[in-house]
MMTF fields as JSON, N, C-alpha, C and O atoms, coordinates in Angstrom:
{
  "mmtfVersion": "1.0.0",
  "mmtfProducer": "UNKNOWN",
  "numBonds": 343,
  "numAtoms": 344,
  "numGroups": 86,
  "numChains": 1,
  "numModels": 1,
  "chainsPerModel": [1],
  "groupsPerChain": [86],
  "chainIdList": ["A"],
  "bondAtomList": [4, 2, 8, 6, 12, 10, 16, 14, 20, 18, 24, 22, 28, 26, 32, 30, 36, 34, 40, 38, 44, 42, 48, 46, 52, 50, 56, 54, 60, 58, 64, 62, 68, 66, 72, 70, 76, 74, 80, 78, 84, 82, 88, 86, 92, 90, 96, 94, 100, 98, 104, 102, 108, 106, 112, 110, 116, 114, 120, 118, 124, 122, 128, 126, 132, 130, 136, 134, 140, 138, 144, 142, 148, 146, 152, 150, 156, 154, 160, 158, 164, 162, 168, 166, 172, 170, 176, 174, 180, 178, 184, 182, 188, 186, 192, 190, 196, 194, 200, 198, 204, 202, 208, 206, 212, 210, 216, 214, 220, 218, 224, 222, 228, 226, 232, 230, 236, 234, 240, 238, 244, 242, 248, 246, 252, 250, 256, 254, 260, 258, 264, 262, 268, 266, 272, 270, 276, 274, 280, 278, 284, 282, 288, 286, 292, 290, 296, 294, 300, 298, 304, 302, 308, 306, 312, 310, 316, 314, 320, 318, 324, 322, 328, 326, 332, 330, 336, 334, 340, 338],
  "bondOrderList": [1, 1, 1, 1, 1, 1, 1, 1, 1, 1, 1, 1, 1, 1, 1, 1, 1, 1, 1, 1, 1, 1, 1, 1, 1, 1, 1, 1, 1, 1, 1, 1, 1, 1, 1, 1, 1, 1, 1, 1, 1, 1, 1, 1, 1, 1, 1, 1, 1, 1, 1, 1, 1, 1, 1, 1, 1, 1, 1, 1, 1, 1, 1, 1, 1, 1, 1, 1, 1, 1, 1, 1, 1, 1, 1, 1, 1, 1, 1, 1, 1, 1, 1, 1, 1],
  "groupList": [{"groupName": "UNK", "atomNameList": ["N", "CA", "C", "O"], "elementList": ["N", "C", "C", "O"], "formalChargeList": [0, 0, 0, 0], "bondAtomList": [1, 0, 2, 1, 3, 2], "bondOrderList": [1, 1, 2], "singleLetterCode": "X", "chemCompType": "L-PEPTIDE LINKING"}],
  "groupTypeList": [0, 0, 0, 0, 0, 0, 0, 0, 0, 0, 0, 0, 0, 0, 0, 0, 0, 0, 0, 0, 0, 0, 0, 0, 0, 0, 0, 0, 0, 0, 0, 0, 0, 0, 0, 0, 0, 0, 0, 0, 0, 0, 0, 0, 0, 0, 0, 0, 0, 0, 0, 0, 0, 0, 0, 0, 0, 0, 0, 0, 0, 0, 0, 0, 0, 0, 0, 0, 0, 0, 0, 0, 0, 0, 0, 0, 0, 0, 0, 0, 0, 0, 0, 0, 0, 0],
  "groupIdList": [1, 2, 3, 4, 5, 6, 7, 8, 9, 10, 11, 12, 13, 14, 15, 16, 17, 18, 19, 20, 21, 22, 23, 24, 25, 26, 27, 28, 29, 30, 31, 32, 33, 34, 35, 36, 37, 38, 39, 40, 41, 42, 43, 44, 45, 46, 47, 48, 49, 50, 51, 52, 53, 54, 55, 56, 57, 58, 59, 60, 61, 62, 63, 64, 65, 66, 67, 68, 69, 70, 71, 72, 73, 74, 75, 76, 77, 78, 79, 80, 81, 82, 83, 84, 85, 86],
  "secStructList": [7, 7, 7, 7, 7, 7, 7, 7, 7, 7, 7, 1, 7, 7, 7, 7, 2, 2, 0, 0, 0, 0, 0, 2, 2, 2, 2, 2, 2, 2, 2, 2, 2, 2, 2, 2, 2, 6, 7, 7, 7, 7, 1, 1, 7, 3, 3, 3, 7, 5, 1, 7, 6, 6, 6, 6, 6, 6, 6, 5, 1, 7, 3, 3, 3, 7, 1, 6, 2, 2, 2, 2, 2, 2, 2, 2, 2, 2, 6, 6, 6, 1, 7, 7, 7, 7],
  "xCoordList": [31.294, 30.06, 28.996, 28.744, 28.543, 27.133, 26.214, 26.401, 25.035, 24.091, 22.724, 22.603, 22.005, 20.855, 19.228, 18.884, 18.799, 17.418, 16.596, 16.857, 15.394, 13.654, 13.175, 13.309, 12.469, 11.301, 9.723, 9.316, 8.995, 7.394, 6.787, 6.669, 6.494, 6.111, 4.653, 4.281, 3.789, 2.515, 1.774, 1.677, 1.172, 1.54, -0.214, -0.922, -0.574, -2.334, -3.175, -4.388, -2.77, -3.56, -3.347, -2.446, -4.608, -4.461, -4.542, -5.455, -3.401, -3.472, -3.08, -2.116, -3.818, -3.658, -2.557, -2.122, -1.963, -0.951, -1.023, -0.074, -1.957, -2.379, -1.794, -0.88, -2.427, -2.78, -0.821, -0.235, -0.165, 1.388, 1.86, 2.23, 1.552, 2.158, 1.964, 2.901, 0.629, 0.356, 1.035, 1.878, 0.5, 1.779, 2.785, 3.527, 3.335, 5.139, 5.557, 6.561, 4.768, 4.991, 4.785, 5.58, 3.645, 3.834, 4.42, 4.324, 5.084, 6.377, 7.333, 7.941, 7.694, 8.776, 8.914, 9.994, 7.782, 7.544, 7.78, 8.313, 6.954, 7.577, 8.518, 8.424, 9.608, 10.913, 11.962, 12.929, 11.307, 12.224, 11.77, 12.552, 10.549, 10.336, 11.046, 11.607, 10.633, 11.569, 13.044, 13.378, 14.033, 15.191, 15.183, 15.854, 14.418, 14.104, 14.022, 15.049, 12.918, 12.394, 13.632, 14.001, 14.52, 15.452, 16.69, 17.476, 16.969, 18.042, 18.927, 19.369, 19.221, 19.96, 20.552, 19.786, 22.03, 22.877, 23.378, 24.59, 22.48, 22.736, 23.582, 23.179, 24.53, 25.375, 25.197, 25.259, 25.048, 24.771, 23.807, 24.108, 22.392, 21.61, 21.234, 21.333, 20.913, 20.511, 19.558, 19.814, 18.269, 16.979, 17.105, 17.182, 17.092, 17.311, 15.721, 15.627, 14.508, 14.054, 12.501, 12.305, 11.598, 10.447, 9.433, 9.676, 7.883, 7.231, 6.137, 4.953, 6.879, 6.71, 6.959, 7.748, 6.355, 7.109, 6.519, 6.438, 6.266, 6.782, 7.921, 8.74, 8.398, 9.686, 10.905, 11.409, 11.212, 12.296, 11.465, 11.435, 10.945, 10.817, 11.664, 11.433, 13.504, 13.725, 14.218, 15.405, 13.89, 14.211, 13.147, 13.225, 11.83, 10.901, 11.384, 12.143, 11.07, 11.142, 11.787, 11.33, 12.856, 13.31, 14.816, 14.946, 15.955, 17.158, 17.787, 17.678, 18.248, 18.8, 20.323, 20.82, 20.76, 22.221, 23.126, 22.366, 23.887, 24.988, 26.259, 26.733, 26.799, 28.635, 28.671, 27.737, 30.305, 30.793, 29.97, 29.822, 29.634, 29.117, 27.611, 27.325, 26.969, 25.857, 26.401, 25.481, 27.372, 27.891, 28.0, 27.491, 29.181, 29.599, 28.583, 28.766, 27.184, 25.933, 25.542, 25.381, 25.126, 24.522, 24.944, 24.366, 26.061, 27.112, 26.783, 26.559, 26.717, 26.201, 24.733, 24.406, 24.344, 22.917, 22.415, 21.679, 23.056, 23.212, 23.752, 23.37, 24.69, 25.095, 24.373, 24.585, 23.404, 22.579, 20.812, 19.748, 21.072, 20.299, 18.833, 17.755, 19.123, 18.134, 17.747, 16.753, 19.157, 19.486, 20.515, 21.391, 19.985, 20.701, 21.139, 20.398, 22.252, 22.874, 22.375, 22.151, 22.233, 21.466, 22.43, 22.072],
  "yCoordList": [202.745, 202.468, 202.118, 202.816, 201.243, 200.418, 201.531, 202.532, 201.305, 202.343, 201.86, 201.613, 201.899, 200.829, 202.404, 202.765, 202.789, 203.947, 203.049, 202.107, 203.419, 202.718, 203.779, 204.379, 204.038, 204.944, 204.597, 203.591, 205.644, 204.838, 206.253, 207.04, 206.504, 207.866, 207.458, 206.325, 208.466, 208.73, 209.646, 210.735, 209.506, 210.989, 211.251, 210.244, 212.005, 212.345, 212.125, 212.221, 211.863, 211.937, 212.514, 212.267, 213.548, 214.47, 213.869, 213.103, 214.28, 214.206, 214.764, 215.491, 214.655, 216.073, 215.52, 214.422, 216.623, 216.457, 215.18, 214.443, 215.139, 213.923, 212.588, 211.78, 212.724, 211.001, 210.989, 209.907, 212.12, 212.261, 211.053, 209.888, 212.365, 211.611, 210.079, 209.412, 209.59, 208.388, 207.592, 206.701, 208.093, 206.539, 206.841, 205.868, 207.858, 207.996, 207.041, 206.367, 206.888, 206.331, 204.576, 203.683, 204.403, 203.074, 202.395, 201.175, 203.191, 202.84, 202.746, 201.678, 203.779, 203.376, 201.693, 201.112, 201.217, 200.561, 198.958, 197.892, 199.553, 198.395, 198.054, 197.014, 198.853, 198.838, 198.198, 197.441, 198.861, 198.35, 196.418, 195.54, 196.341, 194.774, 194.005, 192.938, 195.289, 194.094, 193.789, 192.697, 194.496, 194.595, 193.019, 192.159, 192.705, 191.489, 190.716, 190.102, 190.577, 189.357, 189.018, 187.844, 190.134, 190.091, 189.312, 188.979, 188.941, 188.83, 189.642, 189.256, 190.696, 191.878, 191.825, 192.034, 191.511, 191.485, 192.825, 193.005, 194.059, 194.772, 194.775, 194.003, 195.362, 195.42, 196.654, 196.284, 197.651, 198.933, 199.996, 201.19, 199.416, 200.229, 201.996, 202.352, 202.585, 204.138, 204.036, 203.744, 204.357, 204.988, 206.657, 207.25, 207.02, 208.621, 209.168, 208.797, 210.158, 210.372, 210.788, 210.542, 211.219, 211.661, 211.494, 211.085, 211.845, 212.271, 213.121, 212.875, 214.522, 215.704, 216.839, 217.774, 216.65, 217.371, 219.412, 220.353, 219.317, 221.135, 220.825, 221.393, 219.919, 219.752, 220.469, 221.562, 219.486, 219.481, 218.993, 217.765, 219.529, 218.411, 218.013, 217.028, 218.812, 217.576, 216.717, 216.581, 215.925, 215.169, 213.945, 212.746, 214.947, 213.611, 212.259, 212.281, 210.921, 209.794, 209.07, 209.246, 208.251, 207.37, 206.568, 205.854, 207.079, 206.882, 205.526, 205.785, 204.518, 203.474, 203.621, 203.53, 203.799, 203.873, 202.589, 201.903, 202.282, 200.701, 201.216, 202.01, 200.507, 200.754, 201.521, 202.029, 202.135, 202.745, 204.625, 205.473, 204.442, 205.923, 206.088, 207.166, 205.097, 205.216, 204.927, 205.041, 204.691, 205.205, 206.32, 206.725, 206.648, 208.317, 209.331, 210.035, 209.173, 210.188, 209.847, 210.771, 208.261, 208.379, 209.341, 210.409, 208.947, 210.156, 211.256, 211.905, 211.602, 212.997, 213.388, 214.517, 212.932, 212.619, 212.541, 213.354, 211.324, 211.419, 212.75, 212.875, 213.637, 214.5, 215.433, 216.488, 215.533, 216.694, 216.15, 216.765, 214.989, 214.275, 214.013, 214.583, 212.981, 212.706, 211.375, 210.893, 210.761, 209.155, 208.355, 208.806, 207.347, 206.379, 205.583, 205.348, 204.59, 203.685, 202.355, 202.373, 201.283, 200.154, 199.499, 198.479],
  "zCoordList": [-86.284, -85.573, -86.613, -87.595, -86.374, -87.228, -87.188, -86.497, -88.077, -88.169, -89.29, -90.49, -88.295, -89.111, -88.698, -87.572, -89.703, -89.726, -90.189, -90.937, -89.64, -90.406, -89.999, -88.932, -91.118, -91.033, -91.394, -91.975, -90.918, -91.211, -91.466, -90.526, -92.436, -93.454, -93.365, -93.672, -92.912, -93.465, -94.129, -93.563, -95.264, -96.468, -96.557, -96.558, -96.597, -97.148, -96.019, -96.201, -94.953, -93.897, -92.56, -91.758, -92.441, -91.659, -90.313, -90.003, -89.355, -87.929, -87.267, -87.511, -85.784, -84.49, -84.248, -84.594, -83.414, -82.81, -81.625, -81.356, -81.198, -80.091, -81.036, -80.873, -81.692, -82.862, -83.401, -83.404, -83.747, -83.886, -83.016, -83.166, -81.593, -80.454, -79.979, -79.541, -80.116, -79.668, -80.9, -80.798, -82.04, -83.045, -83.103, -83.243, -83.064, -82.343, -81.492, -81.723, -80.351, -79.076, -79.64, -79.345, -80.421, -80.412, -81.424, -81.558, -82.221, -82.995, -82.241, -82.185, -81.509, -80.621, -79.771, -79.661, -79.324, -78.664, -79.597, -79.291, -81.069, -81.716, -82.482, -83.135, -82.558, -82.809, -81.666, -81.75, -80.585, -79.261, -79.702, -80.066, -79.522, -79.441, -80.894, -81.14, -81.684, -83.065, -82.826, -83.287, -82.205, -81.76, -81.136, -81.706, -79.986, -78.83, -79.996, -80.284, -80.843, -81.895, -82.621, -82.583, -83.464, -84.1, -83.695, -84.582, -82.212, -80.872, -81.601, -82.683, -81.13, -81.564, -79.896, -78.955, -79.705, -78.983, -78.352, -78.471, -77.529, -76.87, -75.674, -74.804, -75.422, -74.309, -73.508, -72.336, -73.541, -73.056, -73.455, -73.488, -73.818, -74.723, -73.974, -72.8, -74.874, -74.177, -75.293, -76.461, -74.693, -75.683, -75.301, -74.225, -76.441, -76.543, -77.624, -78.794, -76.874, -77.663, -77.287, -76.097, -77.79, -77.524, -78.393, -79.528, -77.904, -78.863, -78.825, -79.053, -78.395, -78.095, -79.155, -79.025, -79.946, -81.429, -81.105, -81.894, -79.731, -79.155, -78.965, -79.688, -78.041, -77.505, -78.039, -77.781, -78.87, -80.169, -81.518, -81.607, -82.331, -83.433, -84.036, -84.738, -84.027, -84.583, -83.763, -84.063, -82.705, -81.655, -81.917, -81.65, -82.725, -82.724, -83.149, -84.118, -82.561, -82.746, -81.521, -80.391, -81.76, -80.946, -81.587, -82.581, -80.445, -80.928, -80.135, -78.937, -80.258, -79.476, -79.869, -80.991, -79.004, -78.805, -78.177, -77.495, -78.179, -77.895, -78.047, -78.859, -76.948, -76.838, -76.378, -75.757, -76.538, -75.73, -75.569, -74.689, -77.091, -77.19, -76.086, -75.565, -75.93, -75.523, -73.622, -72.813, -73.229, -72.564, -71.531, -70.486, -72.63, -73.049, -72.361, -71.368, -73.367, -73.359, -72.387, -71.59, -71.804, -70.622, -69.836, -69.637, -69.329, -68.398, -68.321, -67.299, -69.494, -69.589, -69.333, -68.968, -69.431, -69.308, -67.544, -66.985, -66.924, -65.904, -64.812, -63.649, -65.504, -64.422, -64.89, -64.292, -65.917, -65.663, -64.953, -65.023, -64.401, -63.161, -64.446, -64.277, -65.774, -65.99, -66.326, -66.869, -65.698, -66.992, -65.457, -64.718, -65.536, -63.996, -64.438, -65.393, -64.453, -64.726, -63.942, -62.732, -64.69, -64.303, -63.073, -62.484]
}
């Protein structure tokens, strides 16, 4: 299975948990679109992920999943009634 991470580190500057959450969220948002810009050939995508760092922190960010594995998790995902199949 392929496996491609980016990260976006911000070091010396203090932020609330609010300001976390909101550029969490719009990283997420522009990763999803760089994927589109890139034509990155998705067949079964699953976005897995938050930016709720009570939640899970280590859950924080945003996971895109493809194939069969992303699948798999949906399924699972689905029978614990949180994830619907298109």
């Amino acid at each position: 299975m392929a496996r491609s991470e980016f990260r976006f580190v911000v070091d010396g500057v203090e932020l609330t948990t609010e300001q976390q959450s909101l550029i969490a969220g719009e990283i997420q948002k522009a990763g999803l679109n760089a994927l589109s810009v890139a034509g990155s050939k998705l067949t079964n995508p699953l976005a897995v992920g938050h930016a709720n760092i009570k939640l899970r922190p280590e859950w924080y960010g945003l996971w895109l999943i493809d194939g069969p594995f992303a699948e798999e998790l949906g399924q699972k995902i689905n029978d614990l009634g949180f994830w619907m199949q298109r």
